[in-house]
C-alpha positions in Angstrom: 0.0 0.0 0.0 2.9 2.4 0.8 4.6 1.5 -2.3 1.5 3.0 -4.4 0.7 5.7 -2.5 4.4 6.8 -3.5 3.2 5.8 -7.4 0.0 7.8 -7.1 2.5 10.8 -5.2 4.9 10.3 -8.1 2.4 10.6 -10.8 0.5 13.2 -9.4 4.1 15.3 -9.2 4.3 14.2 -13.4 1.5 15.4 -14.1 1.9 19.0 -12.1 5.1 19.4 -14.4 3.4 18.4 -17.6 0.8 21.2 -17.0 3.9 23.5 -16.7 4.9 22.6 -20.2 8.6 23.8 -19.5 9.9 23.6 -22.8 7.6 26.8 -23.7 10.2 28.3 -21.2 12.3 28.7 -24.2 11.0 30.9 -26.5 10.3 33.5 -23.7 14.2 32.9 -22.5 15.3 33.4 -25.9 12.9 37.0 -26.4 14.4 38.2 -22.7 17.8 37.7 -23.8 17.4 39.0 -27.5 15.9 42.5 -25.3 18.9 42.2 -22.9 21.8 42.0 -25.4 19.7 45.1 -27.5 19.9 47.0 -23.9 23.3 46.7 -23.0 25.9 44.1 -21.7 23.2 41.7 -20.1 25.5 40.1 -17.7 27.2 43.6 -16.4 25.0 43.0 -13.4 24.3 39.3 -13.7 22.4 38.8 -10.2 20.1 41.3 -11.8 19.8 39.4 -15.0 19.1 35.9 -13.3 16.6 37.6 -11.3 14.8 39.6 -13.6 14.5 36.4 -15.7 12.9 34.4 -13.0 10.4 37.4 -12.7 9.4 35.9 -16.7 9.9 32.5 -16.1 7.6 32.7 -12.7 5.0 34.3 -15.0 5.0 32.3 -17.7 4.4 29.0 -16.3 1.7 30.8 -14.5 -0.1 31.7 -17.9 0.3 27.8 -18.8 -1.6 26.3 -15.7 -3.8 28.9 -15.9 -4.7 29.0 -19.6 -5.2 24.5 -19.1 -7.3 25.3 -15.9 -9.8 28.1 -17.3 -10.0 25.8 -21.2 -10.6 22.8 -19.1 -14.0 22.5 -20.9 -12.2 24.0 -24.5 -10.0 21.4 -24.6 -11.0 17.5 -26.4 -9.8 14.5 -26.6 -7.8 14.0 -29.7 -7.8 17.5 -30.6 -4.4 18.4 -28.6 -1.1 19.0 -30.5 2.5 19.6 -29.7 2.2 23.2 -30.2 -1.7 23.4 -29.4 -4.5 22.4 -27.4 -2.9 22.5 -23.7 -1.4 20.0 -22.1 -4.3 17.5 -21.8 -3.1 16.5 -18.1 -6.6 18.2 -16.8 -8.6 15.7 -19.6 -7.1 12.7 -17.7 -6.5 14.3 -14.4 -9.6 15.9 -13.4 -8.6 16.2 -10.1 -5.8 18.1 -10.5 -7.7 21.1 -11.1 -8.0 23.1 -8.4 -4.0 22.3 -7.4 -3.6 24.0 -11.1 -5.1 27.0 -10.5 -3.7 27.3 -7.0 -0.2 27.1 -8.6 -0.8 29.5 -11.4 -2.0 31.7 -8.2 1.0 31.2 -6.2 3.9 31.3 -9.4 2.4 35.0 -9.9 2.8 35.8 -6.7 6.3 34.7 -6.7 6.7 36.9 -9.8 5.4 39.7 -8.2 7.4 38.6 -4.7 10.6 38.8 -6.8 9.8 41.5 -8.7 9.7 43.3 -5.1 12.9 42.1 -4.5 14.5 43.4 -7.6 13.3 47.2 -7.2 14.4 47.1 -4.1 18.2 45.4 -4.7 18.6 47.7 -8.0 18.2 50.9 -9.6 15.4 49.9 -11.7 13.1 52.6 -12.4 9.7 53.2 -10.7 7.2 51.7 -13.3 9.0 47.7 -13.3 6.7 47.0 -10.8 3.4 48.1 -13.1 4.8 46.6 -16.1 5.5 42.9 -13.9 1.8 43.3 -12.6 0.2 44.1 -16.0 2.2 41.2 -17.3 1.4 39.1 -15.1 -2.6 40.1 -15.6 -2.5 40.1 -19.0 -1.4 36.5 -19.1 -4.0 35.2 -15.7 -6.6 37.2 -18.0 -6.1 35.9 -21.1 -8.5 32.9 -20.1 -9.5 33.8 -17.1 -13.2 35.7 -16.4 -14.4 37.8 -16.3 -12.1 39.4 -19.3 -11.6 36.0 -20.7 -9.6 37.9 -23.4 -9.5 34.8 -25.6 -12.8 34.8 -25.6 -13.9 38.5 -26.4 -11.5 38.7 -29.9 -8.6 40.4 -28.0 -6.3 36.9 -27.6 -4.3 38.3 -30.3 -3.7 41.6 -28.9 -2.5 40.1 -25.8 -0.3 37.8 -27.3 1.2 40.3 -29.3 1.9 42.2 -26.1 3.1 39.4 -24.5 5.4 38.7 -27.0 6.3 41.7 -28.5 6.2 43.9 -24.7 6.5 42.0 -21.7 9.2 39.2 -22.7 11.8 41.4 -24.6 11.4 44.3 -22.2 11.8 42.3 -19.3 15.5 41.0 -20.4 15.6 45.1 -21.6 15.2 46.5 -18.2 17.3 43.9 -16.9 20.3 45.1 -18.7 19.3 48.3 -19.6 17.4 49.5 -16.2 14.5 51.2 -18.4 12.1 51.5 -21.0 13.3 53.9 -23.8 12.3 55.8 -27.6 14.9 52.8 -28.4 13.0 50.0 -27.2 9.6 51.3 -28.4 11.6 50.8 -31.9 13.2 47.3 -31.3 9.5 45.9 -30.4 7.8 47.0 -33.8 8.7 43.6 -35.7 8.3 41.1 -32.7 4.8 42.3 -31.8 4.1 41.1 -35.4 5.9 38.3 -34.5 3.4 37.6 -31.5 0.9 37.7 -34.3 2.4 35.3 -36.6 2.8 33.1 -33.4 -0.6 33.2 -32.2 -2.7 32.9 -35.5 -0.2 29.5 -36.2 -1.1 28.5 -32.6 -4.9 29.4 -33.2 -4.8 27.4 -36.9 -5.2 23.5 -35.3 -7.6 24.5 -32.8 -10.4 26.6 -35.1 -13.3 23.8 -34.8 -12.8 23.6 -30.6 -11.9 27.3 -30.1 -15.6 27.7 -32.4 -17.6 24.9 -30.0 -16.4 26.9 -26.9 -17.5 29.9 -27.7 -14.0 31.8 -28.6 -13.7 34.7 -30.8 -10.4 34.5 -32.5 -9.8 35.9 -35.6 -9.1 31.9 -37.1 -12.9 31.1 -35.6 -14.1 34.6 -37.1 -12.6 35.1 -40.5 -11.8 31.5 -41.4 -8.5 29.4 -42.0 -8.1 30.9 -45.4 -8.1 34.7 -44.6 -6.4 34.0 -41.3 -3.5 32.6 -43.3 -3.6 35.3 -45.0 -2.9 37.7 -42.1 -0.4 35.3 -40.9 1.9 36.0 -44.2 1.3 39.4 -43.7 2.3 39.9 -40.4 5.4 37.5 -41.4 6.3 40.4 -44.0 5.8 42.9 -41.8 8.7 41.3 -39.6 10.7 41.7 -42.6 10.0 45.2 -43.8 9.7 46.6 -40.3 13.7 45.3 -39.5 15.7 47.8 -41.6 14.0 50.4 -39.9 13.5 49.3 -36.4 16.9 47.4 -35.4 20.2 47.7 -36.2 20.0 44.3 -38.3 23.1 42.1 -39.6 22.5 40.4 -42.7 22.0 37.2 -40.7 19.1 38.5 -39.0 17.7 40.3 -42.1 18.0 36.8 -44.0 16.4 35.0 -40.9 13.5 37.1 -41.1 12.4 35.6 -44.5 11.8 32.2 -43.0 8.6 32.9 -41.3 7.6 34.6 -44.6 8.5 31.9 -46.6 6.9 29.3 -44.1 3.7 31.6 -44.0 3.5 31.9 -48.1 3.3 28.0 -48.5 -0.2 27.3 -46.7 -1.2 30.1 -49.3 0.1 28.9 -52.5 -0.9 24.8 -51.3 -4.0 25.3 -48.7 -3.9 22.2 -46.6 -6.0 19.3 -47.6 -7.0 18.2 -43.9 -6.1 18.8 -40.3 -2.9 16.4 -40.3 -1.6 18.9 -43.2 -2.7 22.3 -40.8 -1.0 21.2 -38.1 2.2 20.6 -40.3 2.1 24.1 -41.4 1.5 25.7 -37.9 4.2 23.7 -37.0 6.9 24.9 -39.2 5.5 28.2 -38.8 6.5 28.4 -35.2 9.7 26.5 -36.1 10.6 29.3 -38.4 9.9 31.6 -36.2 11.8 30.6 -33.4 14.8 29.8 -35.5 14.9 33.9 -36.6 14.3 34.8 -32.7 17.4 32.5 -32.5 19.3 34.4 -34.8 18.4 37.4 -33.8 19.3 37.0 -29.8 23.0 35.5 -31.2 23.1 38.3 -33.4 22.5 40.9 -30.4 25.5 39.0 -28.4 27.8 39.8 -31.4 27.8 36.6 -32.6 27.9 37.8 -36.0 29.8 40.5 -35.6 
């Protein structure tokens, strides 16, 4: 009997970390370092750096318990991908519910804790602690009522701000210690990256996000127009760098891979689901490998 309580304790601790979905850690790690390196010499202060980061990280699992708890009832069978669909721990592991939400609860507190910590240990400037709470509210909010963002047609906004706002400026303050008429530049193309990121997350998920009542723009407009926007927003990546960052050739040739990975659903519309969730699928992989790029870029990689 002791031996499968420990089994059932074990599990149960599986699970918990599957709902965390760690390896989504990465692409925020990779945006707070790309807005670190654009600040400054990240690792000038690197106590601050670690610190600030586990602000993000605290944050972001937060949004990923939070966003499986509130689309409990969103979320079927079958329907779940790697990139989509949650984690599908709550489907099998009903009772792990409410010790999801409670986590998502605490992990923002933590961020907020820590972010407490840092304005008082540095010289960061008065409005960190705003921008950590409006993070942090934007992501609890995003499924959560009664805003329920996801639900109301403004997922995409806050995924753009997410993306494009919160993760780099996190890693900018962190290096930089503010928010300046430089940064407001460096975000231009990676809130359209937040698009391109959301609409290929939305893509797999139009005929569950449609049965639950979500108003994205895929459930809205269709597949077909939504891939549309996602090329465009993949151009305007492209177009927007020359302008907006100091951009090697690297970077500037990195940039074409989400547009070249959002032009192919255009050109060959996918025959069936198995074919949309390839596409969404390279789309993020494209997108990640020109984040990539441009974070080694910012170190001087290139240079």
């Amino acid at each position: 009997m002791r031996g499968i309580g420990l089994s059932r304790q074990t599990g149960t601790l599986c699970a918990l970390l599957r709902l965390c979905r760690l390896p989504f850690l990465l692409g925020g790690l990779l945006l707070f370092l790309l807005g670190a390196y654009t600040a400054g010499d990240p690792f000038a202060v690197p106590d601050r750096l670690l610190l600030c980061y586990l602000v993000l990280a605290a944050g972001q699992v937060s949004v990923s318990l939070s966003n499986d708890y509130f689309d409990r009832q969103a979320d079927r069978p079958g329907m779940r991908t790697r990139i989509s669909g949650g984690s599908g721990i709550l489907l099998s592991r009903p009772d792990l519910a409410g010790a999801a939400r409670l986590l998502a609860l605490v992990l923002i507190g933590i961020s907020l804790a820590l972010a407490l910590l840092c304005a008082i240990l540095y010289p960061l400037p008065p409005y960190f602690l705003p921008f950590v709470l409006a993070g942090n509210l934007v992501g609890w909010y995003y499924t959560a009522p009664p805003l329920a963002l996801a639900y109301r047609g403004l997922g995409e906004a806050a995924t753009m701000l997410t993306f494009g706002f919160f993760m780099p400026g996190a890693g900018y303050l962190a290096a930089g210690g503010r928010l300046d008429l430089s940064f407001a530049l460096f975000i231009l193309p990676l809130l359209f990256a937040g698009l391109f990121f959301i609409l290929s997350v939305e893509m797999p998920d139009c005929e569950g996000d449609r049965a639950a009542g979500k108003e994205n723009l895929v459930v809205r407009y269709g597949r077909r127009n939504a891939f549309l926007a996602m090329f465009l927003a993949a151009a305007a990546i492209s177009l927007l760098l020359p302008a907006a960052w100091s951009a090697p050739p690297q970077v500037l040739a990195a940039s074409l891979l989400p547009v070249i990975a959002g032009a192919i659903p255009l050109l060959h519309p996918p025959a069936d689901r198995r074919e949309i969730i390839r596409a969404a699928e390279l789309n993020l992989a494209a997108l990640i490998a020109f984040i990539l790029v441009a974070a080694l870029a910012a170190a001087g990689v290139f240079a």
